[in-house]
Each structure stands twice: as structure tokens, then as C-alpha cells.
C-alpha positions as CSV (number, residue, x, y, z in Angstrom):
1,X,64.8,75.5,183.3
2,X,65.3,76.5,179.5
3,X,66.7,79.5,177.5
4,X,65.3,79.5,174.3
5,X,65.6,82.4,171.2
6,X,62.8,83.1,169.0
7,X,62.9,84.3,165.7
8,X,59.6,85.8,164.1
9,X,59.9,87.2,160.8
10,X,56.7,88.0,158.9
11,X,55.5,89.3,155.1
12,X,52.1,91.4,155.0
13,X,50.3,92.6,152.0
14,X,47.1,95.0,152.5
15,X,44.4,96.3,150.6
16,X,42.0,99.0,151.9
17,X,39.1,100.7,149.9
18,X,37.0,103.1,151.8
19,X,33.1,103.7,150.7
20,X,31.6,106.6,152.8
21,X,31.9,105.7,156.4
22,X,32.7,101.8,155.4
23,X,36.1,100.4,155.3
24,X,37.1,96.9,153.6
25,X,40.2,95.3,153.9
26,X,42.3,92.0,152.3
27,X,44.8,91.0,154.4
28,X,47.4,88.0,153.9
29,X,50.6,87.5,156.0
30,X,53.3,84.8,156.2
31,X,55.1,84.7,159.7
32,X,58.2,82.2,160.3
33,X,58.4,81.0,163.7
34,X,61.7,79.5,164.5
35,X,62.4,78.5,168.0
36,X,66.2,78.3,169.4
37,X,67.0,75.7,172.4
38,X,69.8,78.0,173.9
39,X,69.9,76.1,177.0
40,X,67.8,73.1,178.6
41,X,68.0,71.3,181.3
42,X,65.0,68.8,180.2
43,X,65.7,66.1,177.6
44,X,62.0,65.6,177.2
45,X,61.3,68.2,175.4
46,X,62.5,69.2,172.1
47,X,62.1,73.2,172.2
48,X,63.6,73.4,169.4
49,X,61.4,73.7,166.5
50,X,60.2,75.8,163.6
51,X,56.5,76.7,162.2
52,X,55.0,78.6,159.2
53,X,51.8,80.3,160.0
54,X,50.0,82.3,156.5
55,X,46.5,84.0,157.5
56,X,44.1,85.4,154.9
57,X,41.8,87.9,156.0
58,X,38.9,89.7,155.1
59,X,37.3,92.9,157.3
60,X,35.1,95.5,157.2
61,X,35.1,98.4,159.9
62,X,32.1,101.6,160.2
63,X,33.7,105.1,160.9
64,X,30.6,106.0,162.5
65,X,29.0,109.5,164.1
66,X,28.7,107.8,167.6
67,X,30.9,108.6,170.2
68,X,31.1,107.8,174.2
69,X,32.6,110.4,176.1
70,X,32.9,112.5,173.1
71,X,35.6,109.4,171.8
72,X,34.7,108.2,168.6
73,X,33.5,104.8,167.9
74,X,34.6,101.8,165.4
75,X,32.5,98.8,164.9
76,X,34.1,96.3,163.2
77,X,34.0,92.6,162.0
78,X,37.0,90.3,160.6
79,X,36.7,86.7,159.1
80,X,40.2,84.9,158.6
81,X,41.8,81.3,157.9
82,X,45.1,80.2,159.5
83,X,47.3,77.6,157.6
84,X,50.0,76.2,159.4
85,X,52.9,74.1,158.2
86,X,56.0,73.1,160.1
87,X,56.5,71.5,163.7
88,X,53.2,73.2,165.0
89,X,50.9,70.4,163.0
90,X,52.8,67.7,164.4
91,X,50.6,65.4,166.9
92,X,47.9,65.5,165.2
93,X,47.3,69.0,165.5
94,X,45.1,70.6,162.6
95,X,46.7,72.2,159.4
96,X,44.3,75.3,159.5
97,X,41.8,76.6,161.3
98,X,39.3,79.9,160.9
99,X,38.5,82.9,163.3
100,X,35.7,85.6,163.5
101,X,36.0,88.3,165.0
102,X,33.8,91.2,166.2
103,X,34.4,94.2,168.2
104,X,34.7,98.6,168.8
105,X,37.7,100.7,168.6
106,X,37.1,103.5,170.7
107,X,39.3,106.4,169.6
108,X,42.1,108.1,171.9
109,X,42.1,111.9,172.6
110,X,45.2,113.7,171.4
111,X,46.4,114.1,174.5
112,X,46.8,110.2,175.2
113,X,49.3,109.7,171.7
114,X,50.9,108.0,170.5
115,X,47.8,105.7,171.7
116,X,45.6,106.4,168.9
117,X,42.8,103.6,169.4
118,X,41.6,100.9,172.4
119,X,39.8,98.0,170.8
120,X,37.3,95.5,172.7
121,X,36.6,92.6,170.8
122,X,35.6,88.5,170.7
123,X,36.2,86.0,168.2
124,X,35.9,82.5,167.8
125,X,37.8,79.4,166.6
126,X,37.2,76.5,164.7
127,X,38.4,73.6,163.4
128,X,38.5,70.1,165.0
129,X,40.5,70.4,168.5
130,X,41.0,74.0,168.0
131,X,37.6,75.3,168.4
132,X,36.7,78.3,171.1
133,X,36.5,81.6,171.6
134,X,38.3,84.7,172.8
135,X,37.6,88.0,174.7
136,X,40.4,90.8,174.3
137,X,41.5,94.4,175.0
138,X,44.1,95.8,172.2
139,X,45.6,99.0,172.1
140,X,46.8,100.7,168.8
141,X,49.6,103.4,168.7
């Protein structure tokens, strides 16, 4: 058993130009993870650690005319690196790795807010150990 704090602070700076229907965005955010060992009854294991993650990301998103259901639809793709420093790249972990991404964002009627968007999407992961792939549902308010 273990009771443990964490502490998540993060920094985001954005850029978004628009050109017709298209959408591009820069993206970069630093996020502190600090974990707190409040209580543990397992000397094994140190849960008490702290991690610095920094993505950089590019995108680009299509406000398109099609629609399901009369919701509108989103197609988008994102391309991002991960580099993390801290306790998280002990044991031989890597120090970054990279992610694409591809997916819809299906728009919410008015009637559903403050949900404004529900977002499908896949991506995969690379980088030595950390390689794979993801399948997700999102939703934006």
C-alpha cells in the first residue's frame, strides 16, 4: 500500500496560423513531474522521484465541409518529439522519443456544451524500447 502526491506543473507556448480551411500549429511545453512518497509500506521501491518532460510539436488540422449526422468533421495530423530528463531516463530508459499522430474531431451540437469536440485518433511511438502505437477517444470542452 502507498500514498503518494503528485505535483504536475507545466509551461505551453502556441502558435496558430489559419490558411482557408487549414490550420497549422507550433506547439512546445515543459511539464515538471514530481512525485511525493506520502506513505509506503514497501521499501523496494523508491516512489519518490522527479521528471522533466519538454514536447515540441508541429500539426496541421482541415476545417472541412463534411459532416456526419450533420456534426462537423476535423481531420487532423500531429508530429512531436518528447525529451525527458530527470528519474524517468534512469534504467536505461531512452532520453526522447517521437509520436505521430492522426485522427477526426467530430464537432458537438450546442446542446451537448460545454463538450465542444470528440476526437478519434492513433499514433505511434518510436525510439529504441519505447516504440508502439496507440488508439484513443478524447473529448474537448
Amino acid at each position: 500500500h502507498a500514498d503518494i502526491l503528485t505535483v504536475s506543473p507545466s509551461l505551453e507556448a502556441r502558435g496558430v496560423w489559419s490558411a482557408g480551411r487549414w490550420d497549422f500549429q507550433l506547439k512546445s511545453r515543459y511539464t515538471f513531474l514530481q512525485l511525493l512518497d506520502l506513505h509506503d509500506n514497501n521499501s523496494y521501491i523508491n516512489l519518490h522521484s522527479s521528471s522533466q518532460v519538454w514536447k515540441n510539436e508541429v500539426g496541421v488540422s482541415y476545417r472541412s465541409s463534411w459532416a456526419i449526422f450533420r456534426l462537423p468533421l476535423r481531420p487532423f495530423a500531429q508530429f512531436a518529439r518528447y525529451d525527458l530528463a530527470g528519474d524517468v531516463t534512469t534504467d536505461e530508459f531512452v532520453d526522447f522519443f517521437y509520436e505521430a499522430r492522426a485522427g477526426i474531431g467530430i464537432g458537438m451540437p450546442h446542446a451537448v456544451k460545454p463538450l465542444s469536440e470528440l476526437v478519434l485518433s492513433g499514433a505511434y511511438y518510436w525510439e529504441g524500447p519505447l516504440t508502439g502505437y496507440s488508439i484513443g477517444v478524447a473529448l474537448s470542452f
